[in-house]
DRENDREN-681583 format. One record per residue: chain; z, y, x of N, C-alpha, C in turn. Coordinates in Angstrom, 2 decimals, decimal comma. Layout:
<sites>
SITE   chaine      n_zz      n_yy      n_xx     ca_zz     ca_yy     ca_xx      c_zz      c_yy      c_xx
SITE        A         Z         Y         X         Z         Y         X         Z         Y         X
...
</sites>
This chain:
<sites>
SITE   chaine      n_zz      n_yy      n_xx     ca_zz     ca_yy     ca_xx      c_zz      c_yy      c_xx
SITE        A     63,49    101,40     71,54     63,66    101,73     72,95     64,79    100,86     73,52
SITE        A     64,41    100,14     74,53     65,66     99,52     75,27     66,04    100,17     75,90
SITE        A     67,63     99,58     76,09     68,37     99,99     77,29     68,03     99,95     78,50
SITE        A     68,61    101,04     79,32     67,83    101,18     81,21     68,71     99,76     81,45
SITE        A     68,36     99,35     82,69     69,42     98,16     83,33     69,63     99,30     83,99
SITE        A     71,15     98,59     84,10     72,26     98,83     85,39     71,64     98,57     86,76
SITE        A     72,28     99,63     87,89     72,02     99,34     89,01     72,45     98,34     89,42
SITE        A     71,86     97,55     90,46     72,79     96,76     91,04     74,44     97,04     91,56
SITE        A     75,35     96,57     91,50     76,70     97,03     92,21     76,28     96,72     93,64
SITE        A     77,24     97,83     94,62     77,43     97,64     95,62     77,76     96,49     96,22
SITE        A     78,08     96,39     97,73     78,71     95,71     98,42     80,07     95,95     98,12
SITE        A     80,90     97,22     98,08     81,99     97,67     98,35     82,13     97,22     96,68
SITE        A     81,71     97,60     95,41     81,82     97,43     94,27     82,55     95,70     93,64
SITE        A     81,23     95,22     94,46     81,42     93,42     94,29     82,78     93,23     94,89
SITE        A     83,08     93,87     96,34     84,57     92,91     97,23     85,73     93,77     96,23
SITE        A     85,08     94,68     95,83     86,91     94,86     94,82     86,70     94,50     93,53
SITE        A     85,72     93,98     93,26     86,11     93,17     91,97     86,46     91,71     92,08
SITE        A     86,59     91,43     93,80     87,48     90,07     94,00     88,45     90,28     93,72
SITE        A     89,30     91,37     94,33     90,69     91,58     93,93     91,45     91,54     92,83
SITE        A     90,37     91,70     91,70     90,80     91,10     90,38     91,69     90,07     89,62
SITE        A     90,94     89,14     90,78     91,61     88,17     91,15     93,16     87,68     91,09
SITE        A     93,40     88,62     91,60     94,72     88,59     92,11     95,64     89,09     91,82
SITE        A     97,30     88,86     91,34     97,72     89,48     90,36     99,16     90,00     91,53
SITE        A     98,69     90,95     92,07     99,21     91,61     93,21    100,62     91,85     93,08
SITE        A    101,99     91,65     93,79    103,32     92,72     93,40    103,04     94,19     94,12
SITE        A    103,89     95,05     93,12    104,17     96,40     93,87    103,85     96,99     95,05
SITE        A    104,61     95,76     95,83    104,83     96,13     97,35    103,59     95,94     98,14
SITE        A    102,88     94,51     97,37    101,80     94,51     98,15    100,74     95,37     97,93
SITE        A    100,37     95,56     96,49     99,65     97,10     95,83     99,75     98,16     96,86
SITE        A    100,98     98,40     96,99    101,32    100,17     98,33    100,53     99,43     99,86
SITE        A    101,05     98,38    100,00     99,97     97,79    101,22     98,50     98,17    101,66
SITE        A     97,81     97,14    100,42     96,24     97,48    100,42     96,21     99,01     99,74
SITE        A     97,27     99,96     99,44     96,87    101,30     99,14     96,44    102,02    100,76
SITE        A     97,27    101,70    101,30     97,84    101,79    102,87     96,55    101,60    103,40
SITE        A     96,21    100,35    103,51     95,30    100,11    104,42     93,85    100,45    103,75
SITE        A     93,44    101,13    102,63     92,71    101,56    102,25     92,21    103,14    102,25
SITE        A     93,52    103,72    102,44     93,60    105,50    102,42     93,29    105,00    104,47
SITE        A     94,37    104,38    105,29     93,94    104,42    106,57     92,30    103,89    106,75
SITE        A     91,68    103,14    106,08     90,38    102,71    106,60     89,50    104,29    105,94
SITE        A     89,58    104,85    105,27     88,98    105,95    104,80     89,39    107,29    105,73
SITE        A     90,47    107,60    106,08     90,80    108,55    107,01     90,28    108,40    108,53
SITE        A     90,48    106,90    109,29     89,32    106,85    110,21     88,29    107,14    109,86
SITE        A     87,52    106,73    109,12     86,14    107,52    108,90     85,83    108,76    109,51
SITE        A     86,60    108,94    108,17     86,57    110,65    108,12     86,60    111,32    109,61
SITE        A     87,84    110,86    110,15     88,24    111,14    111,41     86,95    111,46    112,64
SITE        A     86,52    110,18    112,77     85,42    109,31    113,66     84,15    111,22    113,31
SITE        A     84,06    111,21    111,45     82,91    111,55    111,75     82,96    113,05    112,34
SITE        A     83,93    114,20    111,71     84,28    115,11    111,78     84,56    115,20    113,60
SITE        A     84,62    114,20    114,37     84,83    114,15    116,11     83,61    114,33    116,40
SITE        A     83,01    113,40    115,69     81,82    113,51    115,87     80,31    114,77    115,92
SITE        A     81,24    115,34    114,47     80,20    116,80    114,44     80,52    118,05    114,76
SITE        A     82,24    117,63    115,86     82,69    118,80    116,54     82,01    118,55    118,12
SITE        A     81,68    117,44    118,57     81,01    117,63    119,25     79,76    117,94    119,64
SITE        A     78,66    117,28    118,64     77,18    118,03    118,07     77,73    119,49    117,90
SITE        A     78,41    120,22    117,77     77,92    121,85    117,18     78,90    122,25    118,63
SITE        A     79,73    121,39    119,61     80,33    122,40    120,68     81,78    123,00    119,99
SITE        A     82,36    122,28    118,83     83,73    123,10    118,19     84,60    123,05    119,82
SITE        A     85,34    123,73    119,56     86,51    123,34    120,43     88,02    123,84    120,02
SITE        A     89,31    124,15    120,49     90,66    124,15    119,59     90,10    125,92    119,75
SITE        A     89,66    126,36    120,81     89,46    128,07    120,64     88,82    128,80    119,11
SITE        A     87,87    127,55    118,81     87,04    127,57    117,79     88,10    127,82    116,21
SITE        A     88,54    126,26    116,46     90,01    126,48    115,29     90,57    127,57    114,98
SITE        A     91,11    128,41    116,37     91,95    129,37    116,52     91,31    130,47    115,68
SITE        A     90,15    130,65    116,15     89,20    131,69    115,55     88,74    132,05    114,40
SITE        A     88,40    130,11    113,64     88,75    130,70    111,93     90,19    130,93    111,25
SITE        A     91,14    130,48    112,23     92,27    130,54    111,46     92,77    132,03    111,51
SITE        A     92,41    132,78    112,94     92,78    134,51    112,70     91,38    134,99    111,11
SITE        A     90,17    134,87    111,33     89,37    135,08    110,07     90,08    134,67    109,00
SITE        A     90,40    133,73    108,26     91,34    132,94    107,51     92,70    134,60    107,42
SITE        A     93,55    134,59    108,39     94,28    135,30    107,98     94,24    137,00    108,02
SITE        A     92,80    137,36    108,37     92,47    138,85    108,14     91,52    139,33    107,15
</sites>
């Protein structure tokens, strides 16, 4: 029995195995940490705006699970 093949790697898979490349200092490491946690938190951000407006959330809404939450 052979082995399955591997999937192809991603897009995102392939551009960080450029970085390999590169034999980064410290400081710049916390950098691209930086700008990697911020490119992931927009996301997030963008989508969660996004599906408070599809369902109608609003801050009253917040308020409302947070008294549920504390009763």
């Amino acid at each position: 029995m052979s082995p399955q093949p591997s999937p192809p790697l991603t897009n995102t898979q392939l551009q960080l195995l450029k970085l390999y490349a590169y034999d980064l200092k410290e400081e710049e490491m916390q950098d691209l940490q930086k700008v990697l946690a911020t490119f992931f938190a927009e996301r997030i951000r963008k989508r969660t705006g996004n599906l408070w407006q599809e369902r109608g959330y609003t801050n009253e809404t917040m308020k409302e699970w947070l008294n549920d939450i504390k009763q």
